[in-house]
C-alpha positions in Angstrom: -12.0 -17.8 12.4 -10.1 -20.7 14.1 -10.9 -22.3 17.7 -8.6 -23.6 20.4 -10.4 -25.6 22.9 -13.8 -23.7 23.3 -11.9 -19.9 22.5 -13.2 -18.7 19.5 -11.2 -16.4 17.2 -12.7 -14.1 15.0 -10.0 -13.1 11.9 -10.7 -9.9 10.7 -11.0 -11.1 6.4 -12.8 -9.0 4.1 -15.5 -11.8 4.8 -15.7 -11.5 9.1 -15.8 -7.8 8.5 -18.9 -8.0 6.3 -20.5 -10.6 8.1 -19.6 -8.7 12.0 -20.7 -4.8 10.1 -17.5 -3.9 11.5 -17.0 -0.2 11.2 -13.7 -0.4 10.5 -13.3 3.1 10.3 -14.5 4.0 13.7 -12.5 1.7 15.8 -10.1 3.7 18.5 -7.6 2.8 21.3 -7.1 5.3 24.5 -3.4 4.6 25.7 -3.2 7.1 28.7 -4.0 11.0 27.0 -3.1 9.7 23.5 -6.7 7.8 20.8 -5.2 5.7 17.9 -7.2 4.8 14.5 -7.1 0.9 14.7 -8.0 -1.8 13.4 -9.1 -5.4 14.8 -7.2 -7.9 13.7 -8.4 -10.6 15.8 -10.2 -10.4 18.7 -12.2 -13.6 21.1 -13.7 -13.4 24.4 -10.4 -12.9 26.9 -8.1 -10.9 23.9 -7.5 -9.4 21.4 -4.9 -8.2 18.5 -5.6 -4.9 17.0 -3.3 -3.2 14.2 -1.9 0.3 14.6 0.9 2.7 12.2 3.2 3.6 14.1 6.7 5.5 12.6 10.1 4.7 14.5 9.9 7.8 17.2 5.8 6.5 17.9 7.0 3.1 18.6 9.5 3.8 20.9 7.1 5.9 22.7 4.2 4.0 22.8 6.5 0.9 23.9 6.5 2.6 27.5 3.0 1.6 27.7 3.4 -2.2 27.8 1.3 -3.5 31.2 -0.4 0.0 31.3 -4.7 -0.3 31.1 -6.0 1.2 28.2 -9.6 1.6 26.4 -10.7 -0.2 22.9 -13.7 1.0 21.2 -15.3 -0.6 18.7 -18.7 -0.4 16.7 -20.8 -2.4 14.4 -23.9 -2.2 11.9 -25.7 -5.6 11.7 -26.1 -6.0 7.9 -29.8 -7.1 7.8 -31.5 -4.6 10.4 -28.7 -1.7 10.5 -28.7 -0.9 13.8 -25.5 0.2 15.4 -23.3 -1.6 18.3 -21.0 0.4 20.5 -18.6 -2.3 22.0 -16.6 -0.8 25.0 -13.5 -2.1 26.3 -11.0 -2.3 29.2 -7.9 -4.0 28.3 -4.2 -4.5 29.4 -1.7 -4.1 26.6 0.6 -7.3 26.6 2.7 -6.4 23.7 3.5 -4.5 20.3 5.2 -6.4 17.3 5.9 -5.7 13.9 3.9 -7.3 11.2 5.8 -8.9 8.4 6.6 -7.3 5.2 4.2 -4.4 6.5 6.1 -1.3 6.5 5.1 0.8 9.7 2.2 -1.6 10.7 2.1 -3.2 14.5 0.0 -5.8 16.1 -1.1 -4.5 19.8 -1.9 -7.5 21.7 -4.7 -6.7 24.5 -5.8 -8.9 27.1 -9.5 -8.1 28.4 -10.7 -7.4 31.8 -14.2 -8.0 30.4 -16.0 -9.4 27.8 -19.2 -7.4 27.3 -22.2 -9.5 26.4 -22.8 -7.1 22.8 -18.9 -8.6 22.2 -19.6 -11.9 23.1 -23.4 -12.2 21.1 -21.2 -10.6 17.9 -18.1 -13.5 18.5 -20.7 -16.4 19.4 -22.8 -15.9 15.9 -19.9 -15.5 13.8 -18.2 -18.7 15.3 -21.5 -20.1 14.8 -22.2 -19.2 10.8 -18.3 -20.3 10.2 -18.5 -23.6 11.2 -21.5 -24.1 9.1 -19.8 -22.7 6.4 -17.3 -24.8 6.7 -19.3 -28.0 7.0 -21.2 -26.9 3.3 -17.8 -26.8 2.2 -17.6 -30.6 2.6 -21.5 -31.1 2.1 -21.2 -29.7 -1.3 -17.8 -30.3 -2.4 -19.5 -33.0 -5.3 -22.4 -31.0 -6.4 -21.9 -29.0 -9.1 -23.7 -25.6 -10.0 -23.5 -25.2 -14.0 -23.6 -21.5 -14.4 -26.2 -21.0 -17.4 -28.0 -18.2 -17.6 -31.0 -19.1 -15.2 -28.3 -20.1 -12.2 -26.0 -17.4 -12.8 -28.7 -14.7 -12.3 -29.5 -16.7 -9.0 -26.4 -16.0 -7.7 -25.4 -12.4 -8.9 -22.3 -13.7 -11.2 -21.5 -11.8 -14.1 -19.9 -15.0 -15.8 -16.9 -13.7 -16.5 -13.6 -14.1 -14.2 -10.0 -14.0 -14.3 -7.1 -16.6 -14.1 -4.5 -15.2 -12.1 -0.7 -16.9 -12.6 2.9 -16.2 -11.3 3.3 -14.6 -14.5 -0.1 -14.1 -16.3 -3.6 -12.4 -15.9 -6.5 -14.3 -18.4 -10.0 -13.8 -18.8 -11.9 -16.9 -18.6 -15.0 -18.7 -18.8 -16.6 -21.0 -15.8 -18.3 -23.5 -16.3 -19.6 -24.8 -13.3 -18.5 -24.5 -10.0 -19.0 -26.3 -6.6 -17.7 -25.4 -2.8 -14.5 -26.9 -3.6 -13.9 -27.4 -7.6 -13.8 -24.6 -10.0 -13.9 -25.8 -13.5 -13.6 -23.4 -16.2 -12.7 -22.8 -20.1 -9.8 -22.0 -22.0 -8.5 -22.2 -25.2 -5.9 -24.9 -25.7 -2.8 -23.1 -26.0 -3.5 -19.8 -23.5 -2.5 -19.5 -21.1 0.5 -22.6 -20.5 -0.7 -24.2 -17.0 -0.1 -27.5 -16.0 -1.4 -29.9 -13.3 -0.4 -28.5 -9.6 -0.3 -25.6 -11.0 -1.2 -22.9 -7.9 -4.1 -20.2 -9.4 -6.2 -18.3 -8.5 -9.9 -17.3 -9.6 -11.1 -14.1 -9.2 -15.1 -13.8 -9.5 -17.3 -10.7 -10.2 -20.7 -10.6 -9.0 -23.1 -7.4 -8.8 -22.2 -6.1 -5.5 -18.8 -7.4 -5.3 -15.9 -9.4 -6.3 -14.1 -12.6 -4.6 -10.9 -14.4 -5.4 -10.6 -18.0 -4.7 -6.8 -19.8 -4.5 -6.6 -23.5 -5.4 -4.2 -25.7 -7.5 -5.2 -27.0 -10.8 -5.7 -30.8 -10.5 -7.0 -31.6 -14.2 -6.9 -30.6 -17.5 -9.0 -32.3 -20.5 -10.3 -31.4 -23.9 -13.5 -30.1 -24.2 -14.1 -29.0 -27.6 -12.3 -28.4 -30.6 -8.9 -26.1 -29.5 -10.5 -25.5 -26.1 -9.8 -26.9 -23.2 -11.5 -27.5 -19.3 -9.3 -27.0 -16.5 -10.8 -27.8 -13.2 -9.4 -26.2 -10.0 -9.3 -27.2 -6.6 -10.4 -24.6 -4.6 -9.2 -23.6 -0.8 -12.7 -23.0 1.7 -13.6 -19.6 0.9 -16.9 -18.3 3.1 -17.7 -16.4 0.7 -17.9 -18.5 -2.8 -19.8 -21.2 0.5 -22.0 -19.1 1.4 -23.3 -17.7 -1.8 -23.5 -21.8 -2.8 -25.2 -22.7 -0.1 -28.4 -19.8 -0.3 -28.3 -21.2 -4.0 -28.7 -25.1 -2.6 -31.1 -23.9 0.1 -33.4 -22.9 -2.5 -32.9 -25.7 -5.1 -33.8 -27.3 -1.9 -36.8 -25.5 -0.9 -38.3 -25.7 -4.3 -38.1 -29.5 -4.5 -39.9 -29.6 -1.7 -42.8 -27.4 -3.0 -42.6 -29.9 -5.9 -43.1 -33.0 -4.2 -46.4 -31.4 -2.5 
């Protein structure tokens, strides 16, 4: 999510669909007599961007439609009590253009003629939950989790992730991790990385997996023919989110202690 003035943006990642319980699957556009499967790709309170398949023959009809009203459904499950959403639409389509590198995929941009208040309760607590995220991110850039046993139950990691390079794929061991460092454990000569190297960390907890970019900014010896690489990792809402429930309680239970 990204904000321009006081517009919110919601970006459809794996993490905004989780978060929204976007039923990805059940999302459809009326253009005059014709329902297309979509996809939101973004969507705030006045607009939205929605992606569509289209072969060469479907563009060039569906082109005709540019200026024309059309209807956007879209539904979602809140993840905590499960009950459903029905989001109803009435839209102008602005334009259609190609997405990059994606064979047969278009973005449909639609401009609202109302917001519905289910939409904007759905756009306003995302927006809300993302800037938090992203202020953890900073809070607890410097505070390391070490993932023992105890703390790596906590969180649902299976310690084990891989390193992923230009040109290699390694298992490896982490060591402890905060919202914006990753270090972690390799042996000394596998795989050849070097400072400013660009990697990327991909995690597996119970219910999922995540993969966190960053650029290696150190690399220092750590025991005999092993060595601990530390990462600095992009904001991920995901790997900030699942650290801050873990602070939250380390939190809490200070507290408790202190009674």
């Amino acid at each position: 999510m990204s904000e321009t003035g006081d517009q919110k943006i919601i970006s459809f990642s794996q993490y905004a669909i989780k978060f929204t319980g976007l039923l990805s699957d059940q999302c459809r556009l009326v253009v005059s007599d014709f329902t297309l499967i979509c996809i939101p790709y973004q969507l705030t309170e006045q607009w939205g961007g929605i992606l569509v398949s289209f072969d060469e023959r479907e563009l060039s009809f569906f082109e005709k439609y540019k200026d024309s009203l059309c209807f956007l459904s879209l539904k979602f499950k809140d993840r905590c009590s499960q009950q459903q959403t029905d989001v109803f639409l009435h839209t102008k389509m602005l334009e259609i253009r190609e997405v990059k590198e994606k064979a047969n995929i278009y973005i449909i941009s639609l401009k609202f003629l109302h917001c519905p208040d289910n939409l904007i309760s759905i756009i306003e607590n995302y927006s809300h939950n993302y800037r938090l995220l992203k202020k953890n991110y900073d809070s607890y850039g410097a505070d390391y989790i070490y993932l023992n046993a105890e703390n790596s139950k906590f969180i649902g990691l299976h310690n084990c992730a891989v390193m992923v390079g230009t040109l290699f794929i390694h298992r490896i061991l982490v060591y402890k991790i905060s919202t914006q460092k990753i270090t972690y454990i390799v042996p000394e000569t596998d795989p050849a990385i070097s400072t400013g190297s660009d990697i990327v960390i991909k995690f597996y907890f119970e219910k999922n997996s995540i993969s966190i970019p960053g650029v290696v900014l150190s690399i220092e010896k750590f025991a005999s023919d092993l060595n601990a690489v530390t990462l600095q990792a992009f904001f991920s809402p995901e790997l900030t989110e699942i650290i801050s429930v873990f602070r939250s309680n380390v939190d809490s239970n200070r507290t408790l202690l202190m009674l």
